[in-house]
N, C-alpha and C positions, 0 to 999 in steps of 0.2 A: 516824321516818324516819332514817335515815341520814346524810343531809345536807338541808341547808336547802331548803325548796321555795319555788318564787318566783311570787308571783299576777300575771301580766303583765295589765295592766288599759286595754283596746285603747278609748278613745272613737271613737262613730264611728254614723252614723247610715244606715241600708236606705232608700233615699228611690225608694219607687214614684211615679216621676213623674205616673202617672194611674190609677186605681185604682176603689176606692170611692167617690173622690171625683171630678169632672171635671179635665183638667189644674188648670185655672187656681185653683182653689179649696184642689189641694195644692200651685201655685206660690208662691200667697200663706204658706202655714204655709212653706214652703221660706225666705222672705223675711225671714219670724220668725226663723225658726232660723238663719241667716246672721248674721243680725243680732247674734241671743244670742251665736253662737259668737265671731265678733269681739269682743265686747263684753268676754266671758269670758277671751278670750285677753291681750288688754290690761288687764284686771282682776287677774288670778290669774296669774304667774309660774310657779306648781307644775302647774299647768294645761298638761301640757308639749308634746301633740300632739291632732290629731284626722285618723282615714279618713273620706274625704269619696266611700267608698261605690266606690271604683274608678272613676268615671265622668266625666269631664270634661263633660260636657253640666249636669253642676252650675253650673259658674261661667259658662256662659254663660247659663243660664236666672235666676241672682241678677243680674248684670249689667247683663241686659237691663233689671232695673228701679233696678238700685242702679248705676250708670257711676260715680259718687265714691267708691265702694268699693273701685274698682277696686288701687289704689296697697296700699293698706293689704290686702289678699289677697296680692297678688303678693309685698309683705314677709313675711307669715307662711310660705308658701308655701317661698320660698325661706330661709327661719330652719328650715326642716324641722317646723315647729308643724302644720302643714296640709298633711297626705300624697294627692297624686293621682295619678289613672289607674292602670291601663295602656288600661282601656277607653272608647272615647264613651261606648257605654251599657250596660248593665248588658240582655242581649240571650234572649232563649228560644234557646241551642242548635241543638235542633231543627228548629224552627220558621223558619229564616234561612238563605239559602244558603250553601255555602261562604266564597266569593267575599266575602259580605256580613259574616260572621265574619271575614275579615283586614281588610276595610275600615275595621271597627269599632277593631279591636286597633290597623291603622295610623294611624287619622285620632284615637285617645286619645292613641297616642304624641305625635302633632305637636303636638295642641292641651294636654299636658303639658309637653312639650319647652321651648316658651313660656316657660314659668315658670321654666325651668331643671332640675325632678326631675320624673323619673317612678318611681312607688311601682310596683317590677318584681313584683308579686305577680298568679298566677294567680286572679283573685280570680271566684268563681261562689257568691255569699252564697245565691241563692234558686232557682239554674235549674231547671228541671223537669225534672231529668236530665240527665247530661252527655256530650259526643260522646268517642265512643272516641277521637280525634284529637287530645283537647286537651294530652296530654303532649308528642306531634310540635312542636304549631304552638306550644306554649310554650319551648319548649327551643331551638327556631329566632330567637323572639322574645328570646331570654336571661333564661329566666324558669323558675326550677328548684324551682317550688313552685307549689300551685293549692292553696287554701282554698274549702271549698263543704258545701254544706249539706245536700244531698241526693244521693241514689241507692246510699249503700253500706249503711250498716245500718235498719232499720226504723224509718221516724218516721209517730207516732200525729195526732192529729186534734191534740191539744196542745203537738205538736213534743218528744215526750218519744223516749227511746228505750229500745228491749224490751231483755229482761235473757240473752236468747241466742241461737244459733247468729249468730254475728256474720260476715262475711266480711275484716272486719279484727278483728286482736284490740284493737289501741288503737286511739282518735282520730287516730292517726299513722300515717299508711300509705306505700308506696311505691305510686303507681298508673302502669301502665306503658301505652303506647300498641301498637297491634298492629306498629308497626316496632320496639316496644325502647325506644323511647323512655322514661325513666323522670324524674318528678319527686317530692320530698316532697310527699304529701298529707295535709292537716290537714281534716280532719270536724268539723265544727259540732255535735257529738255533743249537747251539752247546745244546741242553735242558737245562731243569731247574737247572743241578748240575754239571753246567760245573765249579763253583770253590770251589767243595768240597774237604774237606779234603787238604788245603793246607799246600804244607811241611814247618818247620821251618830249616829243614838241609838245608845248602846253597848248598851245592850238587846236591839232591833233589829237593830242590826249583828251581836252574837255568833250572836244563832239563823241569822242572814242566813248568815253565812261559814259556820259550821259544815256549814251544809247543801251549800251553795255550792263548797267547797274538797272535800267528799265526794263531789260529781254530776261534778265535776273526775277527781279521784283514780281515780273510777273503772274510766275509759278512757284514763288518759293513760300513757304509756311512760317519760314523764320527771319531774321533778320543776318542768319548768317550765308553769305551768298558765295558759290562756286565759279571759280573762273579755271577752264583747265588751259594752261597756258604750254601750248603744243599743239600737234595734228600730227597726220598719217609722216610719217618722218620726217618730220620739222625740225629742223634744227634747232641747238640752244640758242634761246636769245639772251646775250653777253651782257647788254646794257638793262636788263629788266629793273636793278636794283636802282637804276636811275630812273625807270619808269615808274618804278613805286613811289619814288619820291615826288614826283612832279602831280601822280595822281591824290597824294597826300595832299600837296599844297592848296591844288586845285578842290580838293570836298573833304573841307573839316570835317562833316560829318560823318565821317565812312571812316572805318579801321580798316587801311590797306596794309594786308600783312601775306609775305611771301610763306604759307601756309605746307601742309603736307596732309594726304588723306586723313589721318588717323586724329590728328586736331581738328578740323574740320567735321570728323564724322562726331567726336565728342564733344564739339561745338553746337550743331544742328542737336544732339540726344540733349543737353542742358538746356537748351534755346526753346523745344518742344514746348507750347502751352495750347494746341489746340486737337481735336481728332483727326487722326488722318486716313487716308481711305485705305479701305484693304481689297489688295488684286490679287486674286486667287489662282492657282496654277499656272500651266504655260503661259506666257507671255510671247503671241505667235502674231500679233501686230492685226490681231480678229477684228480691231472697230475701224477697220481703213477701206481704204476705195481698193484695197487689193493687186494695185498695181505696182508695190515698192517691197514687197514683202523679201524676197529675194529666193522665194521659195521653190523657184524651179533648178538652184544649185544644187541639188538634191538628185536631179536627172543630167546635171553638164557631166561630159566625161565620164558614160556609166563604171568605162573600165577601171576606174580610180575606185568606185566603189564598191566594185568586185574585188578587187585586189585589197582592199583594205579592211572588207569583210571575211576576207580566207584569213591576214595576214591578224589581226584580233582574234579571230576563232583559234588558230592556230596556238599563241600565245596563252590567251585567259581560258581558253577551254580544252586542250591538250595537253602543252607544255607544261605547265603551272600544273596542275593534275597529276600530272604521272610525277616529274621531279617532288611533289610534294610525297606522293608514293613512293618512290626511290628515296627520298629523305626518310620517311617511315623502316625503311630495311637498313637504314646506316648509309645510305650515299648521300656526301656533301651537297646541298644545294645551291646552284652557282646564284647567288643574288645577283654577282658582278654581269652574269653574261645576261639575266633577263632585264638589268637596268640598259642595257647598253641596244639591245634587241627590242629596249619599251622606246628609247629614246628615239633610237633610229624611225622604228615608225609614227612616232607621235609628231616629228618633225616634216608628216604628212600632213597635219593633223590641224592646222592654224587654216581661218575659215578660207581664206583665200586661194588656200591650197587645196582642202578634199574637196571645197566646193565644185573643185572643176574653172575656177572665176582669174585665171591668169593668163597669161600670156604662153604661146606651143612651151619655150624651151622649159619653162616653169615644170610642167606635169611630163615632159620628160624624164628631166632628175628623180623627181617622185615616182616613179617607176622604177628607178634603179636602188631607189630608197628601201621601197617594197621587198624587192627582192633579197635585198640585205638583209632586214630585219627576219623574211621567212628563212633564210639561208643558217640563220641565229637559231633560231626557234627548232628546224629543222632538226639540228644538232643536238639539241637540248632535248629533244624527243625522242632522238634515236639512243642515245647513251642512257637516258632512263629504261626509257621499254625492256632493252637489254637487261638490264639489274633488277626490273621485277623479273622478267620474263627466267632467267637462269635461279629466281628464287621460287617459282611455280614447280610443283611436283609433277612430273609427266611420266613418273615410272609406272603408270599402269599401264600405258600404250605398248611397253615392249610385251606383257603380257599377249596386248590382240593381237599382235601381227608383227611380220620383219619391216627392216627399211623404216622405221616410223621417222616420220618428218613432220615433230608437235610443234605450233603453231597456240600462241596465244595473242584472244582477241580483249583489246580494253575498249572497257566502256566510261570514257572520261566525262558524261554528262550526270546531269543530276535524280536523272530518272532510269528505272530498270527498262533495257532495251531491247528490240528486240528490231535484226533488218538484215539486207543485203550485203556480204563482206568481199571484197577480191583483195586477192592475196598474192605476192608472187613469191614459189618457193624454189632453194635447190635442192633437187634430186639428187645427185651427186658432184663432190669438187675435186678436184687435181688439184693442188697447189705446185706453182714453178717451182719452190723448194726443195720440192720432193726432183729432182730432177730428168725427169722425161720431156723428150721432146714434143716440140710445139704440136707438130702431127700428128704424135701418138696420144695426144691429151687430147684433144679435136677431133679425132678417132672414134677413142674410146666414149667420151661424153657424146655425140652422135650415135654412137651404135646402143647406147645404153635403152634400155626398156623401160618407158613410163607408162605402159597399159598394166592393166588386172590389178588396180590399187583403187582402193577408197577412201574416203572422209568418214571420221568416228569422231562423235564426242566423249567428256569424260567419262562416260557410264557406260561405253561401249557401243551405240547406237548409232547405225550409216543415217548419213545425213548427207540431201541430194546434193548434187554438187555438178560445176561445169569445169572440164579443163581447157585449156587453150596451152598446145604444148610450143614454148618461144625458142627454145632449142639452144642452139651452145652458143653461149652468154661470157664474155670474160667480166671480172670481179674482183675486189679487193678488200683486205683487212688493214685497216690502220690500228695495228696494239701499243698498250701504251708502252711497253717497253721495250719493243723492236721495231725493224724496220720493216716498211710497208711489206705484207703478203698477197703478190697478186695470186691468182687460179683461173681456172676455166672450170666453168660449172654446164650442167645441162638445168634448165630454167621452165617451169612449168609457172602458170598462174590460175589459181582457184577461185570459183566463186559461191556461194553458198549462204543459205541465211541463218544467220548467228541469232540464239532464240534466249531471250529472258534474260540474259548479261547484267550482272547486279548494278544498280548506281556505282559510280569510281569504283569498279571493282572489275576481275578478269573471267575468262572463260579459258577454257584449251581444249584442243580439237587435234588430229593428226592425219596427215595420209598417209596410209600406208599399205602392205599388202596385207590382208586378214590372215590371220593363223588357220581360222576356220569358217570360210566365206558363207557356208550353208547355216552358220550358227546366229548370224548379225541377223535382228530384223529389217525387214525391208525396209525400207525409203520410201515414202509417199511419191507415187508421181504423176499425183493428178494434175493436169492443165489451167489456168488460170481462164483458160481461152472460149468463150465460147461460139464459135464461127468468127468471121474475120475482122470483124466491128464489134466484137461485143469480151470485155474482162468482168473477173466475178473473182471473190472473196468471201468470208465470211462477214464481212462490213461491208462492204459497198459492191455496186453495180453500176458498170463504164461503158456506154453506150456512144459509138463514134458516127455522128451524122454525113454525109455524104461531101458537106463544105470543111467535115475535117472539126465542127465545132463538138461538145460533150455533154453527157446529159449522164449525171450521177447522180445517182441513188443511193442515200445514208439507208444503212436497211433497217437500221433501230429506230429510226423515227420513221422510215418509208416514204420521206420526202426526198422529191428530185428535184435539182438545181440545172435548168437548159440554157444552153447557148454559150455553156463555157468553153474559154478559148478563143474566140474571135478577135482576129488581128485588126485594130484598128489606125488609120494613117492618116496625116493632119499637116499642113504646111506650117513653120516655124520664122517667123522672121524678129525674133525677140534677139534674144545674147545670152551670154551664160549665165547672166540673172536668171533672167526671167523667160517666159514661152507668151508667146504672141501669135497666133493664129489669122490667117490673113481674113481681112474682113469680109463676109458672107459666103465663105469658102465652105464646100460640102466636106464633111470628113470621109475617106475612102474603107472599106471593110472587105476581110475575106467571106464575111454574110453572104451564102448561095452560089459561093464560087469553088466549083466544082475540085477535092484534092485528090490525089495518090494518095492511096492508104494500104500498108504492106504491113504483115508481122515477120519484128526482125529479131524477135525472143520467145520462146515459148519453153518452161522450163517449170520446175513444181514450186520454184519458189521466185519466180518473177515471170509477168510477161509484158511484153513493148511491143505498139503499133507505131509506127512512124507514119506521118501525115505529111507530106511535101505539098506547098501551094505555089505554085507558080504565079506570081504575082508580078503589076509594075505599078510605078509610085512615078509623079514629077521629079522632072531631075535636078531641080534648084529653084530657087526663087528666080524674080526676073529683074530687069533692068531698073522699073520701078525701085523696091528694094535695094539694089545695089548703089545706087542714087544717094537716096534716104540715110541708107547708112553713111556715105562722105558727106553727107550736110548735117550730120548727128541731130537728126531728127527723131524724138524722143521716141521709145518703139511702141507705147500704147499708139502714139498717133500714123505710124504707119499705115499708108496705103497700098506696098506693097501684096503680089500676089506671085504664083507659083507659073512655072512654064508651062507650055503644052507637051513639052516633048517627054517620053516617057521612059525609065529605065527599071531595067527587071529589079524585081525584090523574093528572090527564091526564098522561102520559110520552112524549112525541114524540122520539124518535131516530132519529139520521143515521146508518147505518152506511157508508163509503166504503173504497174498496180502489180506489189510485193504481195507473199500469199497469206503477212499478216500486218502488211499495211491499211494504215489508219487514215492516209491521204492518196493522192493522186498524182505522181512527181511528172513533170514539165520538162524536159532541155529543149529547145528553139536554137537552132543555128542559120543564121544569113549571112550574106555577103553584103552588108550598105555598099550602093553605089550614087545613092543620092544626098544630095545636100538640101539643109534647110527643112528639117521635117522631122517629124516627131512620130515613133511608133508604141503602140499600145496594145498590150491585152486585157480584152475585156472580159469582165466575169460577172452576171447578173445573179442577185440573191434572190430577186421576188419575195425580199422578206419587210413588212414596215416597220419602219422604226426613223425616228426622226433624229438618233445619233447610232455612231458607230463607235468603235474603238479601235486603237492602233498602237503597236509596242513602240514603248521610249525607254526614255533611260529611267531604271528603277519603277517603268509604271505603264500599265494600260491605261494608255490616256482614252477620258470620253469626249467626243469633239461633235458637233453638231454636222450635219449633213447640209444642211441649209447656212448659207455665212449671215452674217450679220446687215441686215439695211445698210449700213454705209457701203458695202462690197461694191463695184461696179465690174472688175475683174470678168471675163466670164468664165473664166478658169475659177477652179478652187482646189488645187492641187494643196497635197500633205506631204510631211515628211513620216518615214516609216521606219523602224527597224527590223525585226524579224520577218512581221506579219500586220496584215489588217484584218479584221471581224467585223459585217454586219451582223446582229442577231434578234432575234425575234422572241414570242411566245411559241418555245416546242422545235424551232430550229436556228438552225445559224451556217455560218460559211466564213470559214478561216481560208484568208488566201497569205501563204506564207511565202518568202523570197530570201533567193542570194543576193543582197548587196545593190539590190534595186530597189531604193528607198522613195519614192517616189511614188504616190498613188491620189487620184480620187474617187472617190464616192461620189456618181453622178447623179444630176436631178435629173431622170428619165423615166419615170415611173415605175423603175424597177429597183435603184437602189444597187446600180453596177460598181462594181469595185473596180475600177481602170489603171493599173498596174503600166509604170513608164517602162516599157525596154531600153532607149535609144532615142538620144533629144541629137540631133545634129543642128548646129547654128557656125558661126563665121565669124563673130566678132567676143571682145570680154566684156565691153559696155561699160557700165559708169559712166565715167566724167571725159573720154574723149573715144579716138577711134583707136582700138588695137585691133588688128585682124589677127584670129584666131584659127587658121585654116585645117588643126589637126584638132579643130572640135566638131569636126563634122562626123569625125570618127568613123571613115572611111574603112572597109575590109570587111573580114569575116569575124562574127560576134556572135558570143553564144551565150545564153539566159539559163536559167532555171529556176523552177514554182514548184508550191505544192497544194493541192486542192484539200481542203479540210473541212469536209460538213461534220456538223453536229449537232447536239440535243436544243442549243439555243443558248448554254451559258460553257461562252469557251473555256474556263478554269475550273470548274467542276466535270468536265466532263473530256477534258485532259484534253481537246484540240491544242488549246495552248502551248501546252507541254510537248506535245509532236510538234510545231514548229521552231519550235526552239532546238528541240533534238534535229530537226533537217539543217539548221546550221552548221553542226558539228560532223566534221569527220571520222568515221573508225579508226583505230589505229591497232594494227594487227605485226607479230614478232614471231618470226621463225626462230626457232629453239632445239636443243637437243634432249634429249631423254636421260632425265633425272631426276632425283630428289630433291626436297623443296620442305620448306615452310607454308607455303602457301598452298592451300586447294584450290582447283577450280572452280569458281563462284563465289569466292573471296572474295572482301571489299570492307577497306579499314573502317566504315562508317557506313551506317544507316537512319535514314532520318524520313517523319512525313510529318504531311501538316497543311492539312488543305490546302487553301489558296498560296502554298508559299512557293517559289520559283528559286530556285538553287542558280545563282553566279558564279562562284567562283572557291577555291581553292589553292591557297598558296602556303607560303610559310613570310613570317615577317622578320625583314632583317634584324629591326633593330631588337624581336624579343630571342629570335629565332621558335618561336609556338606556329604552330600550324593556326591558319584563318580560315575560316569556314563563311560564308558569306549567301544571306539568302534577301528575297522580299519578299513583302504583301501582296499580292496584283489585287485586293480587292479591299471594298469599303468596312469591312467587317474583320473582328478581329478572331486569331487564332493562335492554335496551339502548334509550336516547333517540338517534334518530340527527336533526338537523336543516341542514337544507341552505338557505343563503339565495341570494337570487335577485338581491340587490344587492351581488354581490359579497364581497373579505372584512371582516371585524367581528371587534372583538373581545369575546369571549362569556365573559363567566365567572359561576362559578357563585352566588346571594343566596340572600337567609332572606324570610321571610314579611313581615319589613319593609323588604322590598328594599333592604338595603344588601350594599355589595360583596364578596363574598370571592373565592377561587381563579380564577385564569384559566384557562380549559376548551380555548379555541381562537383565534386569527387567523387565519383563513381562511374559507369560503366555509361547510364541512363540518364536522361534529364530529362526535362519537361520545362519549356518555357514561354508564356505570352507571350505575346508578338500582335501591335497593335495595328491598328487599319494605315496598308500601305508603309507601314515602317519598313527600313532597309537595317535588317538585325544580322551583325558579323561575332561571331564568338572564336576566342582563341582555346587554344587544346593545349596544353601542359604538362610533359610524361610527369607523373609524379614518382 
């Protein structure tokens, strides 16, 4: 060579917090290795750094058992021996909201910051593909480099990589974000442990490097070459600083130096003297034979991804909302309780975990994880609502009528709302205090009368409504300054649909008995219904076919979409990787088989037909397969197949069409009794187009329908967040989802959207045999979709924005009748702006300013205009870690650029 080449030799260990193993059992080896690593540090002087994996939830998971450790970390830490963050956890992409991906990035920084450094490196050692977004939200973050393992060129079952058509030419790339955004990107070409375990025999060591410095050379563009010296929890190697030496002796010409990211990444940006390629957006591993992708983690353990898409919504689109609202009226904002309610869940969140990809006891814990963190959130929802809710003026209702029972309904999404509310109110309470006996409270709340009352909004107009009376209910107050209040209440539950609900802003409604019932006008109560198969709206037309399939009609464009609905079933003998289909196997459909169809709604402002199919499925794979799997026989190459014998698969769904809904909502509920098998809903667009698009984080990605020549795969499943759209010239079809992330877009001449329910498999796969038997996911399971045709461009024509809205919750507060600050229809802020998509709303600890946070979904730029309704603020423009930059406006108004696909966050500043 020309000049000297230098072996940068990175210590530093992949630490899957739960895995193969249960947490607690790779906690303990974590404890070990802690141990070791201090030990070695204070031992060995030459021993000069270690990455501690990106992830700061390391040190508080060693902590938690080692607290006298403490001191002695925070000294290495800050000597630069012990390099951390930028992130909590080490997260699936994917698999995580937006919202949940800055979370992540900002709650590593703080809990880095602590210690004084945070290691500014894009660091993604193992994701399962990466989001086109990550150059944006790095470059924001101040972070002009991303290291990762996966998704550009071809990695085999052994982590090796193929000898051509590359889409970079070296290990060193530029990957650019769909705004332009551009950072160095370093590929784990040879992976993350390509210099573990190096020998100190000089024997061993010369065949070692030799090899080692040539699997380097190969890919690399400079002469300064990565060795990451670690793997999936690999312990410290003690003696390395002897193995440097021996590798010194042995190749004068190489500068072996016990290295750390951050010299390395300024080594390789000096070294730079030639062009390097640029790889543009996702990095979804497109140029492969499609068999390592890992992309069916996406459908393992759908209930993981239900739970984790309530348990995000809840958090970034409720909680955070209204606390920030409740912070607007003078209530403290608990930052403490939403880090602790981020953490909790985000400790879902690491790829091995949401992916569904571990071992049963693994995704048990995570379940009780789940619930903790909504248990948090929950809390944080209910104490807010309250404190708007007693600041909303509701003295007009005792004008209309006695008894008023005001109810206010928030609309925490980004768009003006308008849909279905149920609400449960009290009619009247006893409290124990008051002291009557148990009977006479029981009594009374029983004998009380909940007939001849209505639903009024604030303008005084009946609004239809349903009661469902739940009857004597006991209940309690926890105040803050006394001891608990039980009572007995009588408990009604309303339902009715809430019309026009400003963005973050509130509505209030009451029941009550009318002062002057002759005076209210009436209530619409026309049907939704027309005969027993057939719903109608002012937008669409829902025609139910006799097998139970759909056939909708957008009435603005007059295009129908047939055949929606159809349940699709397909044998499964892959793992929680991946989905495998057994070879020449027919896939099974509810197509022409005859269902039950009842209407079990009919009201002015919703109606529901339920469709039950009585179906049956194979009931497991067969011996073949179970074979295969103890001989870890790779699962592309299986020749497993499915049994003859057959078990029911009942499919009970709810089709609903609201009377000013914009889509077509879905529930499905079954009982799985089979193993080994994949179910599906299909949805044909009949629309051409030779891509689609699909929500990610910060971006409607456009992805091709057809894969790439090298694909072999016959699968071509996606990952998905909200929603998918085919679109056309003049139509389109947004199919939107709870927490079933999992879709493809089939090559069948129609351009079907195939939406995963319920992947049941048996084992975790990788690198030996774990049997997974509660990923068969066994019981009763319940879905829910929403059908969204439209004009052909789903962000112009607001599909989009309805899917988005069907992830979110209402969140509705019974109230008492009083005075207020706020009117009904209030809402601290108001904003539009074409193509932009509204995320989030918080407040930031460290300024304490309200963040406001939006994106681009499209290639063209636009205008954010927002209007506050508190007067003026001063509003300038932040980054993804919400710190300050440019002042934008003082005044009420603003108007701001906002370029193609930019993620633009501005902070608010009472002035």
């Amino acid at each position: 060579m020309s000049k000297k080449r230098t072996a940068h030799i990175i210590s530093h260990t992949h630490w899957d917090r739960e895995w193969y193993l249960p947490y607690e059992k790779h906690h303990m080896l974590l404890i070990q290795l802690m141990d070791t690593l201090l030990h070695t540090l204070e031992r060995d002087p030459e021993f000069k750094s270690f990455y501690l994996d990106g992830q700061t939830i390391i040190l508080e998971d060693y902590l938690q058992v080692r607290p006298e450790k403490k001191e002695q970390l925070e000294a290495y830490i800050k000597e630069g021996r012990i390099h951390i963050g930028p992130w909590y956890i080490l997260q699936d992409a994917f698999l995580t909201s937006s919202e949940a991906n800055l979370r992540n990035l900002q709650i590593g920084h703080q809990d880095a910051a602590r210690y004084g450094t945070i290691a500014k490196v894009g660091y993604f050692p193992d994701t399962f593909g990466n989001m086109g977004q990550a150059p944006q939200i790095l470059r924001q973050a101040g972070i002009d480099n991303a290291m990762f393992g996966r998704g550009v060129k071809p990695t085999g079952f052994n982590n090796t990589v193929s000898d051509s058509d590359y889409e970079s030419s070296f290990s060193e790339l530029l990957w650019e974000g769909p705004d332009g955004s551009r950072v160095l990107g370093i590929l784990f070409a040879n992976w993350y442990c390509n210099g573990m375990e190096v020998p100190t025999d000089e024997k061993e060591a010369k065949e070692y490097w030799e090899r080692k410095l040539a699997d380097a050379e190969k890919y690399a563009s400079t002469g300064e070459l990565l060795f990451m010296n670690g793997c999936d929890h690999q312990p410290i190697q003690q003696d390395l600083s002897d193995a440097i030496r021996t590798a010194r002796k042995l190749f004068p010409d190489t500068d072996f130096v016990h290295s750390n990211v951050a010299d390395y990444l300024q080594a390789v940006n000096r070294s730079l003297d030639r062009e390097l390629s640029v790889v543009k957006g996702e990095l979804r591993s497109q140029r492969t034979d499609g068999w390592s992708t890992l992309v069916n983690t996406a459908s393992a353990r759908v209930y993981l991804k239900q739970m984790n898409q309530q348990g995000q919504a809840l958090l970034e689109k409720v909680a955070e909302p209204l606390a920030s609202f409740a912070h607007l009226l003078g209530k403290e904002y608990p930052h403490h309780l939403f880090t602790y309610a981020w953490k909790t869940l985000m400790q879902n969140h690491p790829h091995d975990s949401i992916c569904g990809c571990s071992v049963d006891e693994v995704h048990r814990e995570m379940v009780t994880r789940f619930d903790k963190s909504r248990h948090v959130a929950e809390t944080i929802v209910d104490d807010s609502k309250r404190v708007i809710a007693e600041a909303v003026d509701t003295s007009v209702f005792a004008r209309l009528g006695a008894e008023a029972r005001p109810l206010v309904v928030f609309n925490t999404t980004g768009w003006e709302r308008t849909g279905v509310v149920t609400v449960e109110l009290d009619a009247e309470r006893l409290y124990f205090r008051d002291g009557f006996p148990l009977d006479e409270m029981s009594r009374r709340m029983q004998a009380l009368d909940v007939s001849g009352r209505t639903l009024v909004d604030a303008e005084g107009r009946a609004v239809p409504f349903t009661m469902q009376d739940l009857g004597l209910q006991f209940g309690y107050d926890l105040p803050d300054d006394k001891f608990r209040q039980p009572y007995m209440c009588r408990r009604v539950s309303l339902t009715f649909e809430a019309q026009n609900v400003p963005a973050l802003g509130v509505a209030t409604y009451a029941w009550l008995k009318p002062a002057d019932p002759a005076s209210l006008p009436a209530a619409d109560a026309a049907s939704l219904l027309n005969g027993d198969r057939v719903m109608e709206n002012a937008l669409l037309r829902v025609e139910i076919a006799e097998d139970g399939s759909l056939a909708v009609t957008d009435k603005q464009t007059g295009r129908t979409f047939r055949d929606l609905g159809v349940y699709e079933n397909t044998g499964d003998i892959g793992n929680e990787y991946m989905y495998k289909q057994p070879n020449g196997e027919t896939a099974l459909t509810t197509k022409g088989l005859k269902a039950d169809i009842r209407i079990v709604e009919d009201t002015p402002y919703r109606a529901t037909v339920e469709i039950v199919h009585e179906w049956s499925v194979p009931a497991s794979g067969d011996a073949v397969f179970e074979q295969e799997k103890r001989e870890l026989v790779y699962f592309p190459h299986r020749q497993g197949q499915r049994v003859k014998d057959m078990v029911p698969l009942t499919i009970r769904t709810q089709v609903s069409l609201s009377r000013s809904g914009r889509g077509v909502e879905l529930q499905a509920s079954f009982n799985n009794q089979a193993k080994d098998h994949r179910l599906r809903a299909l949805f044909p667009t009949d629309v051409e187009t030779a891509v689609h698009r699909a929500d990610s984080i910060f971006e409607i990605a456009t992805r091709d329908n057809e894969p790439a020549a090298e694909w072999e795969n016959p699968s071509n499943a996606q990952h998905q967040q909200a929603f998918v759209d085919v679109s056309g010239a003049g139509a389109g079809l947004t199919i939107a989802n709870l927490g079933l992330q999992e879709y493809e877009v089939l090559r069948d001449g129609r351009n079907t959207i195939a939406v995963t329910l319920l992947r049941s498999v048996s084992e975790l796969g990788d690198w030996g045999l774990f049997p997974t038997p509660e990923a068969q996911c066994l019981g009763e399971q319940t879905v829910r979709l929403e059908i969204i045709p439209h004009s052909g461009d789903g962000s112009a024509s607001g599909a989009f924005a309805e899917a988005y809205l069907f992830q979110i919750p209402w969140t509705v507060c019974q109230t008492g009748v009083h005075g207020g600050p706020i009117a009904s229809g209030y809402a601290p802020y108001r904003w539009e702006g074409g193509a932009l998509a509204f995320s989030s709303m918080k407040v930031s600890e460290a300024s304490g300013d309200l963040m406001l946070r939006w994106f681009n979904m499209e290639a063209a730029g636009t205008e954010l205009g927002l209007h506050s309704a508190r007067g003026a603020e001063s509003v300038y423009k932040s980054n993804v870690l919400e710190e300050a930059g440019a002042l934008v406006s003082e005044g009420p108004n603003l108007s701001l650029p906002v370029g193609p696909y930019e993620i633009v966050t501005l902070g608010v500043k009472r002035k």
